[in-house]
N, C-alpha and C positions, 0 to 999 in steps of 0.2 A: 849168850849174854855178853858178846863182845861189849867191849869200852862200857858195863855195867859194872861185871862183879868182879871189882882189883879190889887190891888188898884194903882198900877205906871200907868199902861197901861190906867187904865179908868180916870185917873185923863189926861193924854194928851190927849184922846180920847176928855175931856169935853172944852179939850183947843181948840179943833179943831170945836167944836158947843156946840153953849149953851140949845140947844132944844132936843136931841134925848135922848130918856131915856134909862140910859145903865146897863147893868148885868154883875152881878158878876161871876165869872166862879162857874162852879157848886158845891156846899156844900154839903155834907151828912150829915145824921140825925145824925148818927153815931158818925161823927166830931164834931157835935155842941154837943150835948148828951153827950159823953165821951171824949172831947177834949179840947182844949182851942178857948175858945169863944173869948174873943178880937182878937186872931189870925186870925183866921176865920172869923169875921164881921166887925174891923175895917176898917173906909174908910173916907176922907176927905170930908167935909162940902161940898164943892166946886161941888160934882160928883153930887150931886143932880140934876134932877131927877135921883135916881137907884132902881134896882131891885134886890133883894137875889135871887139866883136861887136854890133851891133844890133837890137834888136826896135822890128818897129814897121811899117806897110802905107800911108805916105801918100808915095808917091814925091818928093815937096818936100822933108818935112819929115826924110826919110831923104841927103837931097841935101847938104842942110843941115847934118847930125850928119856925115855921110863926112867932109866940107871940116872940120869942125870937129875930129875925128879926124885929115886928113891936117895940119892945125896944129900939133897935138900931137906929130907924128911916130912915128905910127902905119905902121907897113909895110904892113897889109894894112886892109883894111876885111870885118866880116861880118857876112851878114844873116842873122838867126836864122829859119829857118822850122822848125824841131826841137824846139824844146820843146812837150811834152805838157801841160803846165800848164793844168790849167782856171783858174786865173785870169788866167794870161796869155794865153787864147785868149779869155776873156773882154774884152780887151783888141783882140781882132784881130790879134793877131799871134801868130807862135809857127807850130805845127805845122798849125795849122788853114789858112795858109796853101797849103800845098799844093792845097787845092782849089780854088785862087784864080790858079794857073799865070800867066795872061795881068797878073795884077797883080805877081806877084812878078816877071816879066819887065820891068814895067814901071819897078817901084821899084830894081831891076839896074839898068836905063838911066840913070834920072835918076841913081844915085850915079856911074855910070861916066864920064858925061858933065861930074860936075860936078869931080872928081878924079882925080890922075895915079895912085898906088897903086892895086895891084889890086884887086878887089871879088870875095868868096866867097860863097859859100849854104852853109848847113848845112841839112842835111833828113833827113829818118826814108826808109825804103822805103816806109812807106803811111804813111796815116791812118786809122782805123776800119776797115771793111772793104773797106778800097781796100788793098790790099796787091800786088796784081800787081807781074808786069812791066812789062806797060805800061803802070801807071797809074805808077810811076818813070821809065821812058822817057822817056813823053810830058808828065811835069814838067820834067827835066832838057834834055829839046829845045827845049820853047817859053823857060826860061831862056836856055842855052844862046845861043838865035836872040838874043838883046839883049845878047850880049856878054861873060857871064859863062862864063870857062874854067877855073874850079875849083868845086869842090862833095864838099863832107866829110858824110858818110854819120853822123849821131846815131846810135848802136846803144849800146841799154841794157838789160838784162833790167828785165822789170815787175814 
């Protein structure tokens, strides 16, 4: 939900219910690492519960935005593997992940390890012509195995 849900949007979003726990559009490490962090992670009291959402495939540098994230007082931490974007896959991260299981496993660990709030995955059912079941199974397991106990399913018509 790039350049949808900044902090305007989720604070009306929070007017509309006071229970679903909401995210930020997606962050890169990049941003946070070489940009302006208040820009980037400020957010109103009020949105609480929310989630940081992150893009990005280098287990350090994702370790590193979590902690930055749980400074902020962020409740959840997440890692974006669901966006379709060819430019952000161009980036290496995003959806294209998914084929990359043992990394996204990886980059789960380092955030987990490096902070107390939980750590999510967002993911599509496939990629390209990986759509099975077991080609989601066998994502959500080898995550799964590093630690990660939540995972929010992207579904969007194209």
């Amino acid at each position: 939900m790039l350049d949808w849900t900044d902090r305007h949007c989720r604070y009306f979003h929070r007017l509309l219910t006071k229970h679903a726990l909401l995210y930020t559009e997606m962050v890169t490490t990049g941003a946070l690492l070489h940009g302006d962090v208040p820009r980037h992670l400020h957010y109103n009291d009020e949105e609480h519960p929310v989630a940081l959402q992150l893009g990005g495939s280098e287990p350090a540098d994702l370790a590193q935005c979590a902690k930055l994230g749980e400074q902020w007082g962020y409740d959840e931490i997440n890692l974006n593997c669901g966006c379709p974007s060819e430019r952000v896959q161009r980036g290496a991260f995003g959806a294209c992940l998914m084929a990359e299981p043992q990394l996204v496993a990886d980059c789960v660990k380092a955030m987990l390890d490096g902070v107390q709030v939980p750590i999510s995955v967002k993911h599509r059912i496939g990629i390209d012509q990986s759509d099975s079941y077991d080609f989601v199974r066998d994502f959500v397991g080898t995550v799964s195995a590093a630690g990660c106990s939540t995972f929010i399913v992207h579904v969007r018509n194209a």
